[in-house]
C-alpha positions as CSV (number, residue, x, y, z in Angstrom):
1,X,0.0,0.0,0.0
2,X,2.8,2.3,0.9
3,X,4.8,1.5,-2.5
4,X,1.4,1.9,-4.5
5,X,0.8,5.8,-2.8
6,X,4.7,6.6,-3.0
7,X,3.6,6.2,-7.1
8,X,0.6,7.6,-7.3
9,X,2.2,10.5,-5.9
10,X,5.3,10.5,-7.9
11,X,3.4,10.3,-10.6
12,X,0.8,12.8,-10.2
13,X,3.9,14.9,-9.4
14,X,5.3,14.3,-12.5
15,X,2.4,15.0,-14.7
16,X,1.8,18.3,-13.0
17,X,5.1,19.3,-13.6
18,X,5.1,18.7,-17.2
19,X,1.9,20.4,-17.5
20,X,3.5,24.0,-16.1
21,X,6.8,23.0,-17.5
22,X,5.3,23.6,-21.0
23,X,5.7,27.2,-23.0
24,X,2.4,28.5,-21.6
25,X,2.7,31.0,-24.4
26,X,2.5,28.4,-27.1
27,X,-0.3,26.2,-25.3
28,X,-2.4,29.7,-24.9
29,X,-1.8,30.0,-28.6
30,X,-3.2,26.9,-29.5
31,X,-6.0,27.7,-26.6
32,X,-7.1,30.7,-28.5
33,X,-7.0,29.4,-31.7
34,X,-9.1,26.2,-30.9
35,X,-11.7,29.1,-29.2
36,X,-11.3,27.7,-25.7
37,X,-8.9,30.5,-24.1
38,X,-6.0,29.9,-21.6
39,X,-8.6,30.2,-18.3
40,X,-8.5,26.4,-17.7
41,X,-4.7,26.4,-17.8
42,X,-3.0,25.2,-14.6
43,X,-0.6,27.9,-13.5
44,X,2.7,27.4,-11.6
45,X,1.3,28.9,-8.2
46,X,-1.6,26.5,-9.1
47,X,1.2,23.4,-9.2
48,X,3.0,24.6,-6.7
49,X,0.4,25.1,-4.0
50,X,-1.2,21.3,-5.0
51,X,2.5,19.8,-4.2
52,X,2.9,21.1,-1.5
53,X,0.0,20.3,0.3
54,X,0.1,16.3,-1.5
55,X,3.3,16.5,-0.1
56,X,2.2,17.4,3.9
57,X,-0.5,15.0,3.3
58,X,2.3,11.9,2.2
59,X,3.9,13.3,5.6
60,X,1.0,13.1,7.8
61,X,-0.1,9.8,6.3
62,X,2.0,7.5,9.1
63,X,0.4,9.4,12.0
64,X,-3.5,8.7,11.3
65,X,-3.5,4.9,9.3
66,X,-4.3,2.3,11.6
67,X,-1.3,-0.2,12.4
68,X,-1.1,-3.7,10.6
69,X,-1.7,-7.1,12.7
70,X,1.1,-8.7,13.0
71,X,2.3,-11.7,11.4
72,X,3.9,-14.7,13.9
73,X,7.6,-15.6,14.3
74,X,7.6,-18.7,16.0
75,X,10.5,-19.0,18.7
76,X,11.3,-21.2,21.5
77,X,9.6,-18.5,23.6
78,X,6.0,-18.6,23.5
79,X,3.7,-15.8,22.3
80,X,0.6,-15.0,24.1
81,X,-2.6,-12.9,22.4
82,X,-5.4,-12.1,24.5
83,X,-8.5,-10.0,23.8
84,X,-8.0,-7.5,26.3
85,X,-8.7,-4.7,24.0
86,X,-9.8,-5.3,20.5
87,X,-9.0,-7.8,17.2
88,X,-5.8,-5.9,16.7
89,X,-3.3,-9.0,17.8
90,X,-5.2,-10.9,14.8
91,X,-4.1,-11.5,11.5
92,X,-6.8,-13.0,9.7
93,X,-11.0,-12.5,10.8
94,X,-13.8,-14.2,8.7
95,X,-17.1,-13.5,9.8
96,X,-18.0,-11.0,12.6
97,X,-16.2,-12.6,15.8
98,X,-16.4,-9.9,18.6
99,X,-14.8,-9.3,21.8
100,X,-16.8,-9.7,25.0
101,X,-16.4,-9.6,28.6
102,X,-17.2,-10.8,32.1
103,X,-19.1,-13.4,33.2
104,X,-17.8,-15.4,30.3
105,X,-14.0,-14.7,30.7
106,X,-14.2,-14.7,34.5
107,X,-13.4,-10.9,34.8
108,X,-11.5,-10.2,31.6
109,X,-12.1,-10.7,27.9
110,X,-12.1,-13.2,25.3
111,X,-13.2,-13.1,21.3
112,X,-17.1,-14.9,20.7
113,X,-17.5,-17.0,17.7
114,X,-20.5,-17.9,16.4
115,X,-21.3,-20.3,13.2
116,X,-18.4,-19.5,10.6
117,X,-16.5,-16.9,12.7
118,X,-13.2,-17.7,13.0
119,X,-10.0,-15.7,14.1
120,X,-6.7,-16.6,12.8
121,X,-2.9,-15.8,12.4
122,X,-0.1,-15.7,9.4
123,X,3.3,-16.7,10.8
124,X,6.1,-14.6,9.3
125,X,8.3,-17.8,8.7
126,X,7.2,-21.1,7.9
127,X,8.1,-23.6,10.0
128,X,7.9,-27.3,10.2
129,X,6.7,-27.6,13.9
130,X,4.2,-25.9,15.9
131,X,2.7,-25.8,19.7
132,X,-0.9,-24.3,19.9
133,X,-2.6,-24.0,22.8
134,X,-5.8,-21.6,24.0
135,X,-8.9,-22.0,26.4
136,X,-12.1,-22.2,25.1
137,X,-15.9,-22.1,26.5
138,X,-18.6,-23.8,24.2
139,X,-22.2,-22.9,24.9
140,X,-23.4,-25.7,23.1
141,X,-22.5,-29.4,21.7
142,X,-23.0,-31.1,18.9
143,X,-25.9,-33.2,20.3
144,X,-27.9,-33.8,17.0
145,X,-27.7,-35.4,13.5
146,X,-24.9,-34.0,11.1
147,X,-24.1,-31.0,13.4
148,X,-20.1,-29.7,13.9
149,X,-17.5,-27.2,14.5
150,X,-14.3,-26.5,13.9
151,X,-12.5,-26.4,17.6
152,X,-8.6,-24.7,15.5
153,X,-6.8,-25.8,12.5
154,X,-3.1,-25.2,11.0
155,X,-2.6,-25.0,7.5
156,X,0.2,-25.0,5.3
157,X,1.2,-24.1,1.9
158,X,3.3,-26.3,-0.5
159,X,3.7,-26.7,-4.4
160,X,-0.1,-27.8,-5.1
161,X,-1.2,-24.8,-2.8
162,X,-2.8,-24.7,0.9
163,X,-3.2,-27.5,2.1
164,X,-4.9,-29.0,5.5
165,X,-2.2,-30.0,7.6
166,X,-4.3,-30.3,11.2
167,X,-7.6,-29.9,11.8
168,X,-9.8,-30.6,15.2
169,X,-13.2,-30.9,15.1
170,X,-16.5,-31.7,17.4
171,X,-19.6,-33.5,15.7
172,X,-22.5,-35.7,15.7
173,X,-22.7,-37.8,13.2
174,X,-25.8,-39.3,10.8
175,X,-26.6,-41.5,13.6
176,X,-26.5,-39.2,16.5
177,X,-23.0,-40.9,17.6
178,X,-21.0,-37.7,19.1
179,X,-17.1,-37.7,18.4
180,X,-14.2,-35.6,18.3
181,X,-11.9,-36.2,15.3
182,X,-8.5,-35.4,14.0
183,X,-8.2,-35.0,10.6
184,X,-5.0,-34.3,8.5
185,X,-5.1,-33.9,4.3
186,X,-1.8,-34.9,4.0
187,X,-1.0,-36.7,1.7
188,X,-4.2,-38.3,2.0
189,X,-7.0,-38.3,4.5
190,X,-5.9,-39.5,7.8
191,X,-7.9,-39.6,11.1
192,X,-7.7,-40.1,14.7
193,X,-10.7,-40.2,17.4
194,X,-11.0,-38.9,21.0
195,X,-12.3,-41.7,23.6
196,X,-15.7,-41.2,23.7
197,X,-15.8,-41.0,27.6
198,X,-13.8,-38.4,27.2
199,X,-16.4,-36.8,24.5
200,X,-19.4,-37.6,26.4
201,X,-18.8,-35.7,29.8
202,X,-17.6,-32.7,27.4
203,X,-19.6,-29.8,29.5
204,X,-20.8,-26.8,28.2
205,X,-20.2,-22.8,30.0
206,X,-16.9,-24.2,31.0
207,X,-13.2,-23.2,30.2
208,X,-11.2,-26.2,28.9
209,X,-7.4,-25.3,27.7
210,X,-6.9,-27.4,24.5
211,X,-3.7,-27.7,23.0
212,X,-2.4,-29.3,19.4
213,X,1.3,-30.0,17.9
214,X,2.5,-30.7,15.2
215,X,5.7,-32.0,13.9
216,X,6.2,-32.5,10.4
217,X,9.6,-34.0,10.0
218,X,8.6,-36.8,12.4
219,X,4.7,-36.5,11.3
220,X,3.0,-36.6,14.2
221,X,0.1,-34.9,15.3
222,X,-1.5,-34.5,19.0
223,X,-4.3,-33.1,21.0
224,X,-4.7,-32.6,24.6
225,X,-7.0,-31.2,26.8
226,X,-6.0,-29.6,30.5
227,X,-3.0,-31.4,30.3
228,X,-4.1,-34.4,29.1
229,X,-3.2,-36.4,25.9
230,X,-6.3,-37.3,23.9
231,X,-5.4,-38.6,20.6
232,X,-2.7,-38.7,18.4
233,X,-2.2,-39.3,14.1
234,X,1.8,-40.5,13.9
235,X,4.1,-41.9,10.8
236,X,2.5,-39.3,8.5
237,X,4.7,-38.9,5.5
238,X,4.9,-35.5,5.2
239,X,5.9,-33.9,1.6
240,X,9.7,-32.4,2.3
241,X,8.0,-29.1,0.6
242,X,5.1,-28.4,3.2
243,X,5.5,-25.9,6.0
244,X,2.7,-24.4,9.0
245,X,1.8,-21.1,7.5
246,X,-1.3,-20.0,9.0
247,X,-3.5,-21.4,12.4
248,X,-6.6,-20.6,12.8
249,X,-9.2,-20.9,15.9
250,X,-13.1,-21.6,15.3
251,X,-15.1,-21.8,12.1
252,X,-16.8,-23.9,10.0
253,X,-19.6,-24.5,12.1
254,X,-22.8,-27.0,10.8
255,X,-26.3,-28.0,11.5
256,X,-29.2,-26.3,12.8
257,X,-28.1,-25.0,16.1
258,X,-25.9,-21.3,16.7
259,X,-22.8,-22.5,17.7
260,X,-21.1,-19.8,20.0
261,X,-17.5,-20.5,21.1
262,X,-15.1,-18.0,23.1
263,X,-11.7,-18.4,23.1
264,X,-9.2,-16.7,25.0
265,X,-5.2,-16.7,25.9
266,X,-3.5,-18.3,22.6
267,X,-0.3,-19.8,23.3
268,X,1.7,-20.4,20.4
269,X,5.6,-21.5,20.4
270,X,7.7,-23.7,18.5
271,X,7.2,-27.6,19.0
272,X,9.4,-28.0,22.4
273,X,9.9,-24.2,23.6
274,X,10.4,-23.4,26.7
275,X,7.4,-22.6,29.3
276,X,5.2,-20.1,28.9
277,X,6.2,-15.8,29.6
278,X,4.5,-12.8,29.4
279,X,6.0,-12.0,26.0
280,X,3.6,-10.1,23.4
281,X,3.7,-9.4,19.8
282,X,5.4,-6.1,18.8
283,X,1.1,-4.3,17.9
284,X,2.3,-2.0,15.9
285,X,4.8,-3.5,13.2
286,X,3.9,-0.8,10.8
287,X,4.1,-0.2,7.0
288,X,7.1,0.8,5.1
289,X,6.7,4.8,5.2
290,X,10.4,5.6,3.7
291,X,9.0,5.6,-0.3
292,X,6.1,7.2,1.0
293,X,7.6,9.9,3.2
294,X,10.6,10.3,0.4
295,X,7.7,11.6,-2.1
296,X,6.2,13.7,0.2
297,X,9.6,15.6,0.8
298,X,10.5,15.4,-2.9
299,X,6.4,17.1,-3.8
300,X,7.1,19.6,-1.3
301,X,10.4,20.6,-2.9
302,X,9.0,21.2,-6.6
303,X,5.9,22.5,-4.6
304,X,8.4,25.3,-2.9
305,X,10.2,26.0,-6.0
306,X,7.2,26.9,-8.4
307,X,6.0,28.9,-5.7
308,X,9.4,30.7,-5.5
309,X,9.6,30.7,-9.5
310,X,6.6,32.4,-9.5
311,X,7.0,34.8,-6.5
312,X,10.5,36.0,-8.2
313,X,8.3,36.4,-12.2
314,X,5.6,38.9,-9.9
315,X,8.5,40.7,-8.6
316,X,10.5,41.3,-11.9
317,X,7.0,42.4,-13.6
């Protein structure tokens, strides 16, 4: 966005300049002679004024656009996004997931999701291994016929395109049989199934802390729950070209009921890290200002010198 107004500017800049550049004496001329008179000719106090205030604007243009969400370098420190304030820690929203507060979160705030909302995060650097945990509160099971969601998911992008590296879901199947699955698309369909005493005495307006890794040079994926390993998919034969690229938490709900999830506290690391700190995400990464901010200078520099071309004409006349 930066690079695309740094040459807007320039050129606007440029076309300007070879607009008052021209022998206004020969354009008037030409004017006259077509009958249409030199009145809609841009002047070089006309020019000079417009670049200069472009120019203040380029300069201003940092201090008033909202900040970018940042992308995620996995370390062996763990990163930590809450929902204390607003969607700003996110990289990715579908839907209309909003931030809400006490009861739910016990006195501070967590992100609501209901049906396909879904919250989700880029990471700067692909990497082949990936620890994901976060608590999350479900107002409702899937208790009926063909009725799911999407607890979180990590993706990944290789040669064919994205691809489904991990997915966790809760359903009810065509026969009213409630599971939890794991599902991985790579390189074909592979699943894995929570206990079902562990599914059944699943409660609802209750925080659970769920956590999935996944290691794709030993292929090997996990979920646990409050500690607790639940189910695992292992000896997956990963393609050397896949990396995690993108996580993503909620979504993809079915069925007739409104599904409304929270989660809160994302934990995020690489496979192994260390335990979890207080560490944050830098929120305000920023754009690249320097082309930018370079035009702006260089617009109010012509800008000043047609103004001082022209001042110095008035004075000689």
């Amino acid at each position: 966005m930066a690079l695309m107004l740094a040459f807007l500017g320039t050129t606007t800049a440029v076309l300007i300049l070879r607009i008052v550049r021209a022998e206004r004496g020969i354009q008037c001329l030409r004017r006259n002679y077509e009958g249409k008179g030199c009145e809609g000719m841009i002047t070089k106090k006309e020019a000079g004024v417009f670049l200069v205030y472009y120019g203040c604007l380029l300069l201003l243009l940092p201090m008033v656009m909202p900040p970018l969400p940042p992308s995620v370098t996995l370390t062996g420190t763990p990163l930590t996004f809450d929902f204390e304030d607003d969607l700003g820690s996110v990289h990715n929203v579908h839907g209309s997931p909003t931030i809400v507060g006490s009861p739910v979160a016990n006195g501070s705030k967590a992100v609501e999701c209901q049906g396909w909302d879904s919250v989700g995060w880029e990471l700067a650097k692909p990497s082949k291994t990936m620890d994901l945990a976060f608590k999350i509160y479900w107002t409702k099971l899937p208790t009926a016929a063909n009725e799911s969601f999407v607890v979180g998911e990590i993706y990944g992008e290789g040669e064919s395109g994205w691809q489904d590296i991990f997915t966790t879901s809760l359903y009810c199947d065509e026969n009213g049989y409630r599971g939890w699955t794991l599902w991985t698309g790579i390189p074909s369909g592979r699943g894995a199934f929570v206990s079902g005493d562990v599914v059944y005495a699943l409660e609802t307006s209750h925080w659970y802390t769920v956590r999935l890794t996944a290691d794709l040079d030993t292929g090997v994926y996990r979920v646990y729950m409050d500690g607790n390993e639940l189910a695992a998919i292992t000896d997956v034969a990963v393609p050397a070209d896949i990396y995690i690229d993108f996580f993503r938490l909620g979504g993809a709900a079915r069925g007739n009921k409104v599904f409304t999830n929270y989660y809160d506290n994302v934990i995020v690391s690489l496979l192994g890290a260390a335990p979890a700190s207080e560490q944050r995400p830098d929120p305000n990464p920023g754009y690249n200002w320097i082309p930018v901010q370079v035009t702006g200078v260089a617009m109010i520099g012509v800008g000043g010198y047609l103004l001082g071309s022209h001042k110095m004409r008035k004075l000689k006349t």
